[in-house]
C-alpha positions, 0 to 999 in steps of 0.5 A: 204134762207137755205134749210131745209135739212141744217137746219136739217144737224148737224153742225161741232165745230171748237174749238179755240186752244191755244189763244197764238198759231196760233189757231185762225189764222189758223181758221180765214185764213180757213173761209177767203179762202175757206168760201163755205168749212166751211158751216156749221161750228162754232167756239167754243171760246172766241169772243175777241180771234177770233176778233185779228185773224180776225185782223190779217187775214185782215191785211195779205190779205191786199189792198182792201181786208184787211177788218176784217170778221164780226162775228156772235155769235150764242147760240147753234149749229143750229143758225149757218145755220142763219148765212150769207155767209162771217160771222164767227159763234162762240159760245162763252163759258163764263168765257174764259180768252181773247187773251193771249201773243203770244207765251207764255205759259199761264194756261189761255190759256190752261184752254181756250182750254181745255174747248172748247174741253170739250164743244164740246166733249159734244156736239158730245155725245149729238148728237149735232154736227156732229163732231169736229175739235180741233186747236192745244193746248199747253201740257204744258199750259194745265199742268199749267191749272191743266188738267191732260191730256197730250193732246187732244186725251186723253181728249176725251177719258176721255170725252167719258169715262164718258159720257158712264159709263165706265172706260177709259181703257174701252174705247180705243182710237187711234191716225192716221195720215193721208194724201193724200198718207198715213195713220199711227196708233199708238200702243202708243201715248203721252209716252217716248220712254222707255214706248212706247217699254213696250207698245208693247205687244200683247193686246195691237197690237191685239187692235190698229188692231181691232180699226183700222179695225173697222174705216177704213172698216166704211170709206173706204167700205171695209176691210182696208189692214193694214202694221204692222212695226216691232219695231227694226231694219229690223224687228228684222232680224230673232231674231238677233236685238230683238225678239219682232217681234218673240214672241209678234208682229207676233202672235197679227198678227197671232190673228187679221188674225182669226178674218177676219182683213187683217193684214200683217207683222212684216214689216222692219220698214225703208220701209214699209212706202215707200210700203204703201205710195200711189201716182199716180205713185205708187199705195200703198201696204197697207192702213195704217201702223201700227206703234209701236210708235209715231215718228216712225208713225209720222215722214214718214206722216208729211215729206210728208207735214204737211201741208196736214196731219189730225190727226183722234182719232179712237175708239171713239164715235165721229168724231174727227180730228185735223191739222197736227201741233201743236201751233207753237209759233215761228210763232204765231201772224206773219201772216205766219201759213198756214190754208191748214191742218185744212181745210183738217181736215173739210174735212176729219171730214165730211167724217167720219161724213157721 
């Protein structure tokens, strides 16, 4: 029996990932260990994909417990609170090609995971869903696709885009690493390095500040304290080492404090992360950092553990989060992929949800 206050909640998508990678894996390793976690969860995918994931679960956990989940395929996001306790609910989109070769880069895979992104995407717009949780894709099987988009976060913004009418610049989006003890957004994402430095303008640090404002201050109930990392060495050094910080990072700084944002710095680069970071023996300085590019945002999250970090795309207007990890081929199909980042995922989406 279900109560009705779960058959009125709104549901959470679970998409698939690259069929080649530990996508399903990892999906089918969540729903095996933690069940009561993904309440209210289904799987956006394709049904022989999820059935070699549930396969491989059975075979690693072995013994007595080496029996494959059943699964339940459902017609839209509601039917997933008819599903009993121990079934995986999935909604199968038509026309996805079926498992692919583990570990290889494939159009057909990432045409599949592009188009479980759409379709959930949708539905979040749609008000159908509560939010969704995206498995890691492949950037090049999506190039081989033919999907323009080096990957999800720009997907998604693209999908929100349309759905409101408006152009993608106006609808500007953030990625944010987030773990336990550390939270990091970024002023670029998916560029090189050479185009990441060009990026770091004052439009564009006044905006990642005022996103980044905004979403915090919904999840934590309050202004959120924000770190700025300089973008050279020591924060520039009075000018020594670039004057970014000087003509651009701290007046965008300067521009978000008049605005009531709790924005700090330019910070050194090599420790503000160390002062952000958040541990029972060392509360944090600051709630997030803002970094002026991916790695340098990056890399202090995910040396913490991978395993426990979600990715959140802030600024758009749907809950989206992801595992700290992308498709890891080397591994896919061994049975060894850890699921603790995509649970962490569900977890953090239902909290930005509510």
């Amino acid at each position: 029996m279900f109560s009705a206050e779960k058959t009125a909640a709104l549901p959470i998508a679970i998409t698939q990932g690259d069929c080649a990678g530990i996508g399903p894996e990892i999906i089918a390793k969540a729903f095996r260990t933690e069940p009561q976690a993904l309440r209210g969860c289904f799987v956006v995918g394709e049904l022989q994909t999820l059935r070699r994931a549930t396969a491989l679960a059975a075979r690693v956990a072995g013994g007595e417990q080496g029996i494959a989940q059943p699964i339940a395929v459902i017609d839209q996001p509601q039917d997933v609170w008819s599903v009993p306790d121990g079934v995986i609910a999935l909604l199968e989109l038509p026309g996805l090609a079926g498992p692919q070769a583990y570990g290889q880069i494939s159009a057909a895979a990432g045409e599949a995971a592009a188009k479980c992104v759409v379709w959930a995407a949708q539905a979040a717009l749609r008000g159908e869903i509560a939010a969704l949780v995206t498995a890691p894709l492949h950037k090049e099987a999506l190039h081989l696709a033919g999907v323009t988009f080096p990957g999800h976060t720009e997907l998604l913004q693209a999908e929100a885009a349309m759905h409101a009418g408006v152009s993608i610049a106006q609808m500007p989006v953030r990625m944010m690493l987030a773990n336990d003890e550390l939270r990091t957004v970024l002023v670029s994402i998916h560029v090189s390095l050479r185009e990441a430095i060009e990026a770091v303008t004052q439009p564009q640090i006044l905006q990642t500040l005022r996103i980044t404002h905004q979403a915090l201050s919904k999840s934590l109930g309050r202004s959120p304290r924000i770190a700025v990392a300089g973008l050279n060495p020591h924060a520039g050094e009075g000018g020594i080492f670039g004057r970014e910080e000087i003509d651009i990072i701290a007046p965008a700084i300067a521009a978000a404090r008049a605005e009531g944002v709790d924005a700090s710095g330019p910070f050194a680069p090599d420790t503000v992360f160390m002062r952000a970071r958040n541990t029972q023996s060392h509360p944090g300085e600051f709630d997030a950092v803002l970094a002026m590019y991916h790695d340098q945002g990056l890399i202090p999250v995910k040396y913490l553990g991978v395993e426990d970090g979600v990715n959140v795309t802030l600024g758009l207007p749907l809950v989206r989060t992801s595992p700290d990890h992308g498709t890891a081929f080397d591994i896919a199909g061994k049975g060894i992929a850890d699921e603790a980042s995509l649970l962490q995922a569900v977890q953090m989406a239902r909290n930005l949800a509510a």
